[in-house]
C-alpha positions in Angstrom: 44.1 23.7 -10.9 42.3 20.8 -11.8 42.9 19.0 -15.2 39.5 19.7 -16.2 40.0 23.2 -15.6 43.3 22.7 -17.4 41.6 21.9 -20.0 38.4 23.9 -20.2 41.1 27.1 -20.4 43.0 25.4 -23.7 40.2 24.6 -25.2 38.8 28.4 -24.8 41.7 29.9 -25.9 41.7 27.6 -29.0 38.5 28.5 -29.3 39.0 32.5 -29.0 42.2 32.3 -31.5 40.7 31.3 -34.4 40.9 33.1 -37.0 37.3 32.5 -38.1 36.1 33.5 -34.2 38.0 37.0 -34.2 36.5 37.3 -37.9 32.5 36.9 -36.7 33.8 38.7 -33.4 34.4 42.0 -35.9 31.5 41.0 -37.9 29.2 40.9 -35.1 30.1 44.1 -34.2 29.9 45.8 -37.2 26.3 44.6 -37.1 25.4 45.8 -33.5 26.9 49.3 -34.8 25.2 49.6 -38.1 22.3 48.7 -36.4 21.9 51.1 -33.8 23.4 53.8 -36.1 20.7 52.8 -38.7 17.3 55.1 -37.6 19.7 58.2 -37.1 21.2 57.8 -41.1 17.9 57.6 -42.3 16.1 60.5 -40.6 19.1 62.4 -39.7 20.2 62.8 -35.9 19.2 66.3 -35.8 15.7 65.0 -36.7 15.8 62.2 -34.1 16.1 64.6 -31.6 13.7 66.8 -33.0 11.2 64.0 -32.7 11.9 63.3 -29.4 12.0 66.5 -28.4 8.2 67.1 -29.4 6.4 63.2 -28.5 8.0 63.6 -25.4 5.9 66.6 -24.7 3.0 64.2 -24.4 4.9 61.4 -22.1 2.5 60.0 -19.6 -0.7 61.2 -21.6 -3.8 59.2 -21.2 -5.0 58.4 -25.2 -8.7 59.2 -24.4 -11.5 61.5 -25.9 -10.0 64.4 -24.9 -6.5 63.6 -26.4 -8.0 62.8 -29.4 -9.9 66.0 -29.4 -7.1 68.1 -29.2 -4.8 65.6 -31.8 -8.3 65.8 -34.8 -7.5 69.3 -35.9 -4.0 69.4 -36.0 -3.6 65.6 -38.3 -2.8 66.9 -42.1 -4.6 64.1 -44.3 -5.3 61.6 -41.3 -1.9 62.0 -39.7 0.2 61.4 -43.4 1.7 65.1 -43.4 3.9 66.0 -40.1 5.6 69.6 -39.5 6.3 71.9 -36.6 2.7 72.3 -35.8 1.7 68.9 -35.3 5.1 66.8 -35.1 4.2 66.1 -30.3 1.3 64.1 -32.0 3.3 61.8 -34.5 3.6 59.2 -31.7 0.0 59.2 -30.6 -1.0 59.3 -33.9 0.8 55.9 -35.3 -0.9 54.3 -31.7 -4.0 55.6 -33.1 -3.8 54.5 -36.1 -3.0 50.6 -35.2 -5.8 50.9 -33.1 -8.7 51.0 -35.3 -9.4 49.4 -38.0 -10.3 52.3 -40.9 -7.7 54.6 -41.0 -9.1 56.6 -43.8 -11.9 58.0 -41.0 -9.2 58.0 -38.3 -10.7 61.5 -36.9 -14.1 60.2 -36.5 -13.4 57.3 -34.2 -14.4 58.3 -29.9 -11.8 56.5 -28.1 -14.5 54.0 -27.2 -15.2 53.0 -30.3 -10.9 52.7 -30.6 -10.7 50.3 -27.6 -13.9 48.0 -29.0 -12.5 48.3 -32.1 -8.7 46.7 -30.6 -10.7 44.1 -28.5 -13.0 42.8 -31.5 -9.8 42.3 -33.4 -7.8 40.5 -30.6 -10.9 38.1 -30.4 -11.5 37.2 -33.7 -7.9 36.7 -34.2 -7.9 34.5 -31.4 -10.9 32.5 -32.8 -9.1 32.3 -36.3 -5.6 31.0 -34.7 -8.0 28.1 -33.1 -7.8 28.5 -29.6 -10.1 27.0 -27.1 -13.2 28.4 -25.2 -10.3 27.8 -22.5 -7.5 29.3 -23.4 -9.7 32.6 -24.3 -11.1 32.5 -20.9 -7.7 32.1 -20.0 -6.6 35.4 -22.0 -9.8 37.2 -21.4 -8.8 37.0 -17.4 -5.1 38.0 -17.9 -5.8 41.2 -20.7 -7.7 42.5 -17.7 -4.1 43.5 -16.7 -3.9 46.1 -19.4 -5.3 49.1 -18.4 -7.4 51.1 -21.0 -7.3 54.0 -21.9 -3.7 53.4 -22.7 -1.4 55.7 -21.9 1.5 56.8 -23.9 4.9 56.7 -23.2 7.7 57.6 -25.8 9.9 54.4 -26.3 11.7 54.9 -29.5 15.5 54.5 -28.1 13.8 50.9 -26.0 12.0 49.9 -29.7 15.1 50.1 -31.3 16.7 48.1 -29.0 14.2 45.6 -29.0 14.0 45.3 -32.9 17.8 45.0 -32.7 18.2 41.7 -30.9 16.9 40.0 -34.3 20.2 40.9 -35.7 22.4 40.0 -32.8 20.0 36.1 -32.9 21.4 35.8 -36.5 24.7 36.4 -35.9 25.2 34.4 -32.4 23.3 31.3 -34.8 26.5 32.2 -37.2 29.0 32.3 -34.6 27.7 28.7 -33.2 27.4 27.4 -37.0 30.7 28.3 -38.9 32.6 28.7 -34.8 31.8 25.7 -33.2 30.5 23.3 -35.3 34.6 22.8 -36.0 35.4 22.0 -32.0 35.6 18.1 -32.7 36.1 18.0 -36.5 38.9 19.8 -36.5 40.4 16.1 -34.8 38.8 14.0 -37.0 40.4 16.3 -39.6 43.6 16.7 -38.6 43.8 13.4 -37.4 44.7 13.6 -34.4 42.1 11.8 -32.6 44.0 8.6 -32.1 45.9 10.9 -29.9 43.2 12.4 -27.4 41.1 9.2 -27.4 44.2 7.4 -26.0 45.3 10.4 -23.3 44.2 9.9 -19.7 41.7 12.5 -20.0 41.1 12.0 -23.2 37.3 11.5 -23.4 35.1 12.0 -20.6 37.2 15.6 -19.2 38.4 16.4 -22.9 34.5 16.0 -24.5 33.2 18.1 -21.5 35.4 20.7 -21.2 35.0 21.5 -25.2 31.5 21.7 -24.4 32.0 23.8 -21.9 34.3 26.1 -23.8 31.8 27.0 -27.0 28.8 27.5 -24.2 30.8 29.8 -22.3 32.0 31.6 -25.7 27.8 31.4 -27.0 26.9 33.2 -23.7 30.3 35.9 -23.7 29.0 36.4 -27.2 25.6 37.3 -26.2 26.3 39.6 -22.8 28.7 41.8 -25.0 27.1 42.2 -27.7 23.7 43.1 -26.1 25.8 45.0 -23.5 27.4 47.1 -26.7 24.0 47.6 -27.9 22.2 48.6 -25.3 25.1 51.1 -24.3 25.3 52.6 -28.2 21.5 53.1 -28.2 21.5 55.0 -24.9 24.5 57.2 -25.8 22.1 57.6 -29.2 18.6 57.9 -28.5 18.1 56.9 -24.6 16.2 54.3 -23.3 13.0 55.9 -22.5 9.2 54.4 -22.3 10.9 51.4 -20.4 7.1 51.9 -18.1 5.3 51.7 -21.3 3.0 48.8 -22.3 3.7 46.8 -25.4 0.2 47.4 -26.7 1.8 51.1 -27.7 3.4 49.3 -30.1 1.8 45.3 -31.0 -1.9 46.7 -30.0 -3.5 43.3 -30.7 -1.4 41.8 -27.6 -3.3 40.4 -25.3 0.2 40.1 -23.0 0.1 42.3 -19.9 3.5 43.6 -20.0 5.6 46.5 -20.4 9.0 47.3 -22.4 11.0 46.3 -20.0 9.3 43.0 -18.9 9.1 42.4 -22.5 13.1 43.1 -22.8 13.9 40.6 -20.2 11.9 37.4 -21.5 13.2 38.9 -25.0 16.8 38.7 -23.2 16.5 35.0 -21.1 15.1 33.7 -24.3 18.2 35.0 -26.7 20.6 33.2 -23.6 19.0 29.9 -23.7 18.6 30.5 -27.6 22.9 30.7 -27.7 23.1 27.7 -25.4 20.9 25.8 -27.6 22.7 27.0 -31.0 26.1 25.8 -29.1 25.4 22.5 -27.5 23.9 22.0 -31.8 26.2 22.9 -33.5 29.0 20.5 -31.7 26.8 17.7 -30.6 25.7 17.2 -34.6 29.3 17.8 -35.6 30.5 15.1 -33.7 27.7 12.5 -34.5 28.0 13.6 -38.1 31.7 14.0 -38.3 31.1 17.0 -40.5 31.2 20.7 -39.8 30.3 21.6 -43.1 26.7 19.6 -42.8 25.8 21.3 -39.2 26.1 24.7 -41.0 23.8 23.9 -43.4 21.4 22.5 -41.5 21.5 25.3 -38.9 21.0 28.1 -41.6 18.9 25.7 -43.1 16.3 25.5 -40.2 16.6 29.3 -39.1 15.5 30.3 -43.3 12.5 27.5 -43.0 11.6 29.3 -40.0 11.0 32.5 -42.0 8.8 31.0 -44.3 5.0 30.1 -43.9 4.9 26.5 -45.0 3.4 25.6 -41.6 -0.8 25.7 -41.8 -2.0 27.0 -38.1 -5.0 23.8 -39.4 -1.6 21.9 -38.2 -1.6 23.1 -35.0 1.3 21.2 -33.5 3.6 22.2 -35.9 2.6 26.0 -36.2 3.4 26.2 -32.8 6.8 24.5 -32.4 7.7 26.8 -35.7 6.5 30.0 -33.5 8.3 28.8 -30.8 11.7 28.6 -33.0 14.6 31.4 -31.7 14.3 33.6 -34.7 10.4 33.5 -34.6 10.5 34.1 -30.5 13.4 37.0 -31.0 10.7 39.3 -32.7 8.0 42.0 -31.9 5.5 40.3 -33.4 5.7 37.0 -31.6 3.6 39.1 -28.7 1.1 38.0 -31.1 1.8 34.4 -30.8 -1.9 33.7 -28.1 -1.6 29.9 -28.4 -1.1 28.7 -25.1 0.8 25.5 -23.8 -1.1 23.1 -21.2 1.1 21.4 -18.7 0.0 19.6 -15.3 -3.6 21.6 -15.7 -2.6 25.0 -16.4 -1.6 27.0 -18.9 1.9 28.6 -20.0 3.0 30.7 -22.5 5.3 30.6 -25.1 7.9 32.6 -23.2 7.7 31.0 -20.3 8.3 27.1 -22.0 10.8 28.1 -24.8 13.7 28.8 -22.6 12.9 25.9 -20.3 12.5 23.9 -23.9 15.8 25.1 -25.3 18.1 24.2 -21.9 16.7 20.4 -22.1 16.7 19.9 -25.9 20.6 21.1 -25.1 21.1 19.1 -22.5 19.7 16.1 -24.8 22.0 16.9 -27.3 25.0 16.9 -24.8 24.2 13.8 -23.7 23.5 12.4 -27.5 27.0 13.8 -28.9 28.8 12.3 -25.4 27.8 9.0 -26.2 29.3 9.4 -29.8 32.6 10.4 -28.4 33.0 8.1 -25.6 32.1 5.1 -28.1 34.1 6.3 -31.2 37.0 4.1 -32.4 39.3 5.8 -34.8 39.4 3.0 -38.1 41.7 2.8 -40.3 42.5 5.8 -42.5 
């Protein structure tokens, strides 16, 4: 074996056997559990499959006038009260419901009026998040991908799922921030720097194969944890509705896809996220010689991402703050229409972030190299 490869195994297993790493390890799966354990302890399995049981009844239903005929009579105070009776039309109902835009006079809406009502909305939301005459031409050409009248799919195992990802973002950011960020402090530290810096392979094999070490951990990280997840919710609730359109449950998307295509930009973008939170936390470590700092900034920048300080009058910013892991990890980023220009056409968010993430990593690799290779240990 090679001494990089040598070395690349030491510095995983140092890595893996730290006591703080097999501590978030357990963490994060007490998360991933808790998580998909959390819809069944509030409604009760027994009820989850209840539910199920019924909306599925309507799988592959066509939400059109003579649904909504047939769903009027049975709602109990515009769809607030559900029992045995009426309990196959919950689903449609919450669809219904996000579709127009008075729910108080839910039953008197044809579902013409429903679909004008959705693409009125999607418009004027457009016009008030400043895009251009092009990029709603743009949008206007690609909704023509989502078929109306909509048809419904029960998806509640795949929601959950979905909304769960969130919570596996924070804790891989966690992982990289309190993990990794230690990978090259822990030297300066200890003090034994002078030591690696004057070994053969001290810098340019050493520097590499640590970086190569916390990626590989970042992505392992990721594939279980999602891999957990995904298996816990199908044991718990299935994965059905994969087929269905995300409009069932964001309706003001103007994005033609379904669950699954949904799922799998949701699922590139937390990969290149973990690379990105990796190459971070190490490449700041070493250029700041602190661990502690890198932490704080990391959590630092995911809780400003939570909060609106950002005007969308500024559009720049806005956009690079929508385009942010923990914002892009999220349901309601399908909302995010703002498109990017590049070489005279236009991309979307999920299509750049990823690619935006693997060169702002590769940036930093390249910025905390340069930091090693140059550093001279002074005197203590």
């Amino acid at each position: 074996m090679s001494n990089f490869g040598l070395l690349y195994q030491y510095e995983l297993k140092k890595i893996m056997k730290n006591k703080l790493m097999i501590a978030m390890i357990l963490v994060m799966l007490a998360v991933i559990v808790l998580e998909a354990l959390a819809p069944g302890l509030t409604k009760g399995m027994e009820g989850v499959r209840e539910e199920a049981t019924a909306q599925k009844t309507m799988d592959g239903r066509l939400i059109d006038d003579a649904l909504l005929q047939e769903m009027y009579p049975k709602l109990i105070e515009q769809g607030r009260v559900w029992n045995q009776d009426n309990l196959k039309y919950q689903g449609v109902a919450y669809i219904v419901k996000n579709l127009v835009s008075d729910r108080e006079h839910l039953t008197e809406y044809t579902a013409e009026e429903m679909y004008r009502d959705r693409e009125q909305r999607i418009a004027s939301g457009m016009i008030q998040d400043g895009l251009t005459a092009d990029e709603i031409a743009w949008w206007n050409e690609t909704e023509r991908e989502v078929a109306t009248p909509i048809t419904y799919r029960y998806y509640a195992g795949t929601l959950v799922l979905l909304q769960d990802l969130v919570g596996v973002l924070f804790v891989l950011l966690l992982i990289a921030a309190l993990c990794l960020s230690t990978v090259f402090t822990v030297e300066h530290r200890q003090k034994t720097d002078q030591i690696v810096l004057s070994c053969k392979n001290g810098r340019k094999e050493t520097y590499f194969a640590k970086f190569c070490a916390g990626i590989s951990v970042m992505i392992g990280c990721a594939v279980l944890s999602t891999a957990i997840l995904t298996l816990l919710i199908l044991g718990l609730y299935g994965l059905d509705g994969m087929n269905a359109v995300v409009q069932l449950e964001v309706v003001e998307s103007a994005y033609p896809f379904t669950m699954k295509e949904f799922l799998v930009r949701q699922l590139i973008v937390m990969l290149c996220a973990g690379i990105l939170f990796s190459s971070f936390a190490m490449a700041v470590s070493e250029l700041l010689k602190n661990s502690l700092a890198v932490m704080g900034i990391m959590v630092g920048i995911y809780l400003v991402g939570q909060l609106n300080l950002i005007p969308y009058t500024f559009r720049l910013g806005s956009q690079a703050k929508a385009m942010l892991p923990s914002n892009l990890i999220n349901f309601w980023s399908l909302l995010e229409h703002r498109l990017i220009p590049l070489g005279g056409r236009y991309f979307t968010q999920y299509a750049i972030a990823p690619i935006l993430y693997l060169v702002i990593s590769g940036l930093l690799v390249a910025a905390g190299w340069a930091a090693y290779h140059r550093f001279q240990v002074t005197g203590r």
